[in-house]
C-alpha positions as CSV (number, residue, x, y, z in Angstrom):
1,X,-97.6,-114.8,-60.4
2,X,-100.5,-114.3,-58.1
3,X,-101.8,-110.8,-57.5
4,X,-104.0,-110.5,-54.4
5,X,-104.8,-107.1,-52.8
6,X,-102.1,-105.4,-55.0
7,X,-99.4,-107.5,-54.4
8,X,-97.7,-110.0,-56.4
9,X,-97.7,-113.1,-54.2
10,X,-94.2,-115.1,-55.0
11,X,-94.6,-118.2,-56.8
12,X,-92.3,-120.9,-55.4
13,X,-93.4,-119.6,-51.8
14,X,-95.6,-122.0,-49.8
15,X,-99.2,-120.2,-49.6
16,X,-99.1,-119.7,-46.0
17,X,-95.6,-117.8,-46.1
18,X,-96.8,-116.1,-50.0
19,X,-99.6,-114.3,-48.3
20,X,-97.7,-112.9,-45.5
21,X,-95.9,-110.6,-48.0
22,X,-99.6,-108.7,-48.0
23,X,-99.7,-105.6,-45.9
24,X,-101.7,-106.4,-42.6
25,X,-101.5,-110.4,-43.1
26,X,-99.3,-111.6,-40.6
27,X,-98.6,-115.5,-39.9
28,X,-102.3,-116.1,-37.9
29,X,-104.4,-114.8,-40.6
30,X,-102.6,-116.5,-43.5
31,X,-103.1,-119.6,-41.3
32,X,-106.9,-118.6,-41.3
33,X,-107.6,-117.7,-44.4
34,X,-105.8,-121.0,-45.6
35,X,-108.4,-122.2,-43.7
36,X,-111.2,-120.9,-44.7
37,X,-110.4,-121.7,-48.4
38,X,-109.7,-125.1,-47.8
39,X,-106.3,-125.2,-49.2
40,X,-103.1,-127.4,-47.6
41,X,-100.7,-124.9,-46.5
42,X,-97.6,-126.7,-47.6
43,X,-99.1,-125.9,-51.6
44,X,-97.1,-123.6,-53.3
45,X,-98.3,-120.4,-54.6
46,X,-97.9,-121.7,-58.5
47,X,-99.5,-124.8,-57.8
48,X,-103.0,-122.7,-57.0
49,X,-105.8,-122.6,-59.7
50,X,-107.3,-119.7,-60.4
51,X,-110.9,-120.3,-58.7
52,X,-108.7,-121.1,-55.2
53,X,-106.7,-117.5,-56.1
54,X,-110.0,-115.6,-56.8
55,X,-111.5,-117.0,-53.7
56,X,-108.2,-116.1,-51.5
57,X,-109.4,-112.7,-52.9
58,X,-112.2,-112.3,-52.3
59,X,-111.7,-113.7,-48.7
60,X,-109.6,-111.2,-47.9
61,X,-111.3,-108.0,-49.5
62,X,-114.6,-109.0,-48.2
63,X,-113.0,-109.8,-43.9
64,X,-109.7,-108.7,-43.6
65,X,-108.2,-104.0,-43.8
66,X,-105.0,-104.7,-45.4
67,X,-102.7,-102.8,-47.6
68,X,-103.7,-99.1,-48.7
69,X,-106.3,-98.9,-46.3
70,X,-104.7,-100.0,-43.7
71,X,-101.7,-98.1,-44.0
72,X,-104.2,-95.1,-44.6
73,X,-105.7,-96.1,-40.8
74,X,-102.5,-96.2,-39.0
75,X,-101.4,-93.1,-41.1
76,X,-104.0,-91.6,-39.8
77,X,-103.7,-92.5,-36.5
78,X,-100.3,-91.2,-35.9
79,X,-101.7,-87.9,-37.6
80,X,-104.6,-87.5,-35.0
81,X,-101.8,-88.2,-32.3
82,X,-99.8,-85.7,-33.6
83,X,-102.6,-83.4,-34.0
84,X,-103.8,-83.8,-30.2
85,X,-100.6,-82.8,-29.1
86,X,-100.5,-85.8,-26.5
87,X,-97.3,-87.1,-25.4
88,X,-97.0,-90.0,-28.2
89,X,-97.9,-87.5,-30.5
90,X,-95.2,-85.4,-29.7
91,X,-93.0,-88.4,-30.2
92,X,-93.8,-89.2,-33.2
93,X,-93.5,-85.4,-34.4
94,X,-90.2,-85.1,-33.3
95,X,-89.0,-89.0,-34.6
96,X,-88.1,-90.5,-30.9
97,X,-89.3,-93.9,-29.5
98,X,-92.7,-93.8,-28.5
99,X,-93.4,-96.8,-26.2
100,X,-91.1,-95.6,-23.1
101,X,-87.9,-97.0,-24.5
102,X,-84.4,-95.8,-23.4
103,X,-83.3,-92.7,-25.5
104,X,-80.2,-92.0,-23.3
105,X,-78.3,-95.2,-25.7
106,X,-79.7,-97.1,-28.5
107,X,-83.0,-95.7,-29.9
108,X,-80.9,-95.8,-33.4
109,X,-83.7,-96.8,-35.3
110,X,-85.8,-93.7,-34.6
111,X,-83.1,-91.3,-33.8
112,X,-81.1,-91.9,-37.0
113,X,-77.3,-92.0,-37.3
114,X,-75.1,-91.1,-34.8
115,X,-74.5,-87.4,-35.1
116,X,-70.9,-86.0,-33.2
117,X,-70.8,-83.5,-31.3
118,X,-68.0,-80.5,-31.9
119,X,-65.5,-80.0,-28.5
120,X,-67.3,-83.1,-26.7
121,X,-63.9,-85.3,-26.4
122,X,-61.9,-84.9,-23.6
């Protein structure tokens, strides 16, 4: 099993779609750093030798913010936000949607389960 950036990269998993699995490295920049390496992106993550894995590496530390340090950036982020007091700061303190969607329905995902109400049916 591969280990790039802190994650084991799965095996039988084309590279392309392995490399997504790292934090920040969406389907563009796994196509580009295939790229850069050289490698076919139909070859399978087992099929890599380990010069072509330490390059990958070394590729990605040296050009790309991925896992704990991105994470720590958006973490961060949200906390300055929050710590302005600004309106999606607010929203993020108090766990709503903060891009404008509809709250009145829907908005599960941020509002949690559905919590009833005592005496609302009629």
């Amino acid at each position: 099993m591969a280990r790039i950036a802190g994650v084991n990269i799965p095996t039988q998993k084309r590279v392309e779609i392995g490399l997504r699995y790292i934090f920040g490295i969406g389907p563009a920049k796994a196509k580009e750093i295939c790229d850069k390496v050289g490698i076919a992106t139909e070859r399978r993550v087992h099929s890599l030798l380990d010069d072509e894995v330490l390059r990958i590496r070394e590729i990605i530390d040296r050009d790309y913010h991925v896992e704990g340090d991105l994470r720590r950036e958006v973490a961060m982020n949200i906390k300055r936000l929050m710590d302005l007091g600004c309106y999606r700061g607010l929203r993020h303190r108090r766990g709503l949607p903060v891009r404008g969607q509809r709250t009145h329905t829907n908005a599960r995902t941020r509002k949690g389960k559905a919590k009833p109400i005592a005496g609302k049916k009629k």
